[in-house]
C-alpha positions in Angstrom: 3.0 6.0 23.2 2.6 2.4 25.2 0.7 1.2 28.2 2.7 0.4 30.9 0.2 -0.8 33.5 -2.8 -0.7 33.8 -4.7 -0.5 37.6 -8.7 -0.7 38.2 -11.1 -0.9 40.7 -14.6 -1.3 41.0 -15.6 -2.6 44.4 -15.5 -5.9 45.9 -15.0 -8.3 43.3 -13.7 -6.2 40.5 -10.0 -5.2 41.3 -7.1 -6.0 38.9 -4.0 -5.3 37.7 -2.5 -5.6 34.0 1.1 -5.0 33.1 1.9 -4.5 29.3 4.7 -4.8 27.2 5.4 -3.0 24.0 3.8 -5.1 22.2 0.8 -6.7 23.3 -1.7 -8.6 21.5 -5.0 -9.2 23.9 -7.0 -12.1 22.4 -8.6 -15.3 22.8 -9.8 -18.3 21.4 -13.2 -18.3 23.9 -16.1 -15.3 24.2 -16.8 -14.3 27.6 -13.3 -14.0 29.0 -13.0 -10.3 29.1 -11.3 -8.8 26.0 -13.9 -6.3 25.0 -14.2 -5.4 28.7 -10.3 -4.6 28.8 -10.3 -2.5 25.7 -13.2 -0.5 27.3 -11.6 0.1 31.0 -8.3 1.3 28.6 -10.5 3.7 27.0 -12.2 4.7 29.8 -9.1 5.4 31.8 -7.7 7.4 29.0 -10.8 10.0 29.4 -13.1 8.8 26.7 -16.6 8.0 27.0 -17.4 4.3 26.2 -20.6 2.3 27.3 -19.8 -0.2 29.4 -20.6 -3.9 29.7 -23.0 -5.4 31.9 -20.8 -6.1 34.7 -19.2 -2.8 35.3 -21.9 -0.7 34.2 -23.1 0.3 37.5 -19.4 0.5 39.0 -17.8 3.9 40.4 -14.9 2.7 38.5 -11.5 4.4 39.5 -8.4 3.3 37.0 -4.9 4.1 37.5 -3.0 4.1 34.2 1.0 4.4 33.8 1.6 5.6 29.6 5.3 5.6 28.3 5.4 8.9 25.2 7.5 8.4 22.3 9.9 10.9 24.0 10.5 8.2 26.9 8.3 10.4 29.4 6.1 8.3 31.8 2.9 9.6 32.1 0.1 8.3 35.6 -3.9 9.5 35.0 -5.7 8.4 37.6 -9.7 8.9 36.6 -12.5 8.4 38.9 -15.7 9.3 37.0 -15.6 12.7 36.3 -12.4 14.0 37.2 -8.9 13.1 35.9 -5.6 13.5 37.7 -2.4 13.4 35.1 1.1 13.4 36.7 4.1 13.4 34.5 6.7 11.4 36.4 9.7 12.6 35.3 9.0 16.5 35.6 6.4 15.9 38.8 4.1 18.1 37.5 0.1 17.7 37.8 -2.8 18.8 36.0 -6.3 18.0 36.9 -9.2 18.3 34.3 -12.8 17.3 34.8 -14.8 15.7 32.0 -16.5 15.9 29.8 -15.8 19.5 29.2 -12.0 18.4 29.3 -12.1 15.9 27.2 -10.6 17.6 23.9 -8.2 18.9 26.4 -7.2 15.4 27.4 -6.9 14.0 24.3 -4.9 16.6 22.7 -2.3 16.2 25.4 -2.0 11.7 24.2 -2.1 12.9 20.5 -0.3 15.7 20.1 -2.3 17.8 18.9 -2.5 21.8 19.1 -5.2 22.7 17.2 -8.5 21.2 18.6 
Protein backbone atom coordinates (compact mmCIF):
# COMPACT_ATOMS: atom_id res chain seq x y z
CA UNK A 1 0.00 0.00 0.00
CA UNK A 2 1.22 3.80 -1.07
CA UNK A 3 0.01 7.33 -0.52
CA UNK A 4 -1.05 8.80 -3.43
CA UNK A 5 -2.09 12.27 -2.27
CA UNK A 6 -2.66 13.55 0.49
CA UNK A 7 -5.45 16.63 0.98
CA UNK A 8 -6.00 18.67 4.47
CA UNK A 9 -7.73 21.45 5.82
CA UNK A 10 -7.91 23.22 8.90
CA UNK A 11 -9.23 26.69 8.40
CA UNK A 12 -7.84 29.76 7.10
CA UNK A 13 -4.31 29.41 6.99
CA UNK A 14 -3.82 25.70 7.20
CA UNK A 15 -4.83 24.19 3.70
CA UNK A 16 -2.49 22.02 1.69
CA UNK A 17 -1.90 19.52 -0.69
CA UNK A 18 0.83 16.71 -0.90
CA UNK A 19 1.25 14.36 -3.81
CA UNK A 20 3.52 11.21 -3.17
CA UNK A 21 5.42 8.98 -5.12
CA UNK A 22 6.26 5.33 -4.39
CA UNK A 23 8.90 6.17 -2.74
CA UNK A 24 9.13 9.09 -0.68
CA UNK A 25 11.51 10.00 1.81
CA UNK A 26 10.10 13.28 4.00
CA UNK A 27 13.07 14.93 5.74
CA UNK A 28 15.13 17.81 6.36
CA UNK A 29 18.21 19.29 7.31
CA UNK A 30 16.27 22.26 9.65
CA UNK A 31 13.68 21.63 12.88
CA UNK A 32 10.61 23.52 12.63
CA UNK A 33 9.65 22.94 8.95
CA UNK A 34 6.82 20.47 9.45
CA UNK A 35 7.97 16.86 9.17
CA UNK A 36 6.61 15.57 12.37
CA UNK A 37 3.48 17.53 11.68
CA UNK A 38 3.07 15.58 8.16
CA UNK A 39 3.58 12.24 9.69
CA UNK A 40 0.87 13.08 12.27
CA UNK A 41 -1.91 14.52 9.63
CA UNK A 42 -1.01 10.93 7.64
CA UNK A 43 -1.92 9.12 10.66
CA UNK A 44 -4.57 11.03 11.55
CA UNK A 45 -6.21 10.72 8.19
CA UNK A 46 -5.72 7.08 8.25
CA UNK A 47 -8.18 6.81 11.48
CA UNK A 48 -5.59 6.63 14.32
CA UNK A 49 -5.44 8.70 17.26
CA UNK A 50 -2.26 10.84 17.47
CA UNK A 51 -1.77 14.01 19.60
CA UNK A 52 -1.27 16.72 17.71
CA UNK A 53 1.16 19.66 17.56
CA UNK A 54 0.67 23.06 18.76
CA UNK A 55 -0.53 24.54 15.67
CA UNK A 56 -3.27 22.17 14.64
CA UNK A 57 -4.31 21.09 17.97
CA UNK A 58 -7.34 23.07 18.13
CA UNK A 59 -8.17 22.57 14.28
CA UNK A 60 -11.52 20.71 13.05
CA UNK A 61 -9.20 19.12 10.77
CA UNK A 62 -10.83 17.34 7.64
CA UNK A 63 -8.10 15.22 5.43
CA UNK A 64 -8.80 13.68 2.18
CA UNK A 65 -6.44 10.83 1.46
CA UNK A 66 -6.10 8.86 -1.99
CA UNK A 67 -4.09 5.02 -0.94
CA UNK A 68 -2.98 2.74 -3.93
CA UNK A 69 -3.32 -1.41 -2.33
CA UNK A 70 -0.89 -3.88 -3.41
CA UNK A 71 -3.71 -5.27 -5.63
CA UNK A 72 -3.55 -1.82 -7.73
CA UNK A 73 -7.01 -0.74 -6.03
CA UNK A 74 -7.28 3.03 -5.20
CA UNK A 75 -8.72 3.64 -2.10
CA UNK A 76 -10.28 7.91 -0.91
CA UNK A 77 -11.01 8.25 3.18
CA UNK A 78 -12.08 11.29 3.80
CA UNK A 79 -12.11 11.84 7.90
CA UNK A 80 -13.50 14.78 9.67
CA UNK A 81 -13.09 14.23 13.38
CA UNK A 82 -15.06 11.46 14.21
CA UNK A 83 -16.42 10.03 11.30
CA UNK A 84 -14.68 8.43 8.30
CA UNK A 85 -15.94 8.06 4.70
CA UNK A 86 -13.87 5.22 2.63
CA UNK A 87 -14.69 4.96 -1.13
CA UNK A 88 -13.03 2.32 -3.18
CA UNK A 89 -12.60 3.93 -6.60
CA UNK A 90 -12.55 1.20 -8.78
CA UNK A 91 -15.63 -0.85 -7.45
CA UNK A 92 -17.61 2.69 -6.25
CA UNK A 93 -18.50 1.33 -3.21
CA UNK A 94 -18.61 3.25 0.28
CA UNK A 95 -18.49 2.49 3.81
CA UNK A 96 -18.76 4.93 6.56
CA UNK A 97 -17.43 4.13 10.12
CA UNK A 98 -17.29 6.42 13.13
CA UNK A 99 -14.35 6.39 15.53
CA UNK A 100 -13.14 5.43 17.89
CA UNK A 101 -15.39 2.48 18.17
CA UNK A 102 -14.34 1.73 14.36
CA UNK A 103 -11.13 2.00 14.63
CA UNK A 104 -10.06 -1.80 14.64
CA UNK A 105 -12.55 -1.92 11.89
CA UNK A 106 -10.54 0.65 9.92
CA UNK A 107 -7.38 -0.62 10.40
CA UNK A 108 -8.06 -4.16 9.61
CA UNK A 109 -9.39 -3.06 6.20
CA UNK A 110 -5.29 -1.15 5.45
CA UNK A 111 -3.70 -4.32 7.00
CA UNK A 112 -5.32 -6.99 6.07
CA UNK A 113 -6.16 -8.45 8.69
CA UNK A 114 -9.33 -10.77 9.69
CA UNK A 115 -8.87 -11.63 12.94
CA UNK A 116 -8.97 -8.44 15.23
Amino acid sequence: MWIEQLEYDGGLDYKGKVTFGKKTIISSKHNIVGKSTLLRVILYALGFKVVMTNGIAALNLKTDIKIITDDSEKIQIFRDTEKVILKWISSGKIKEMHLPEDSKALQSIFFNFNNI
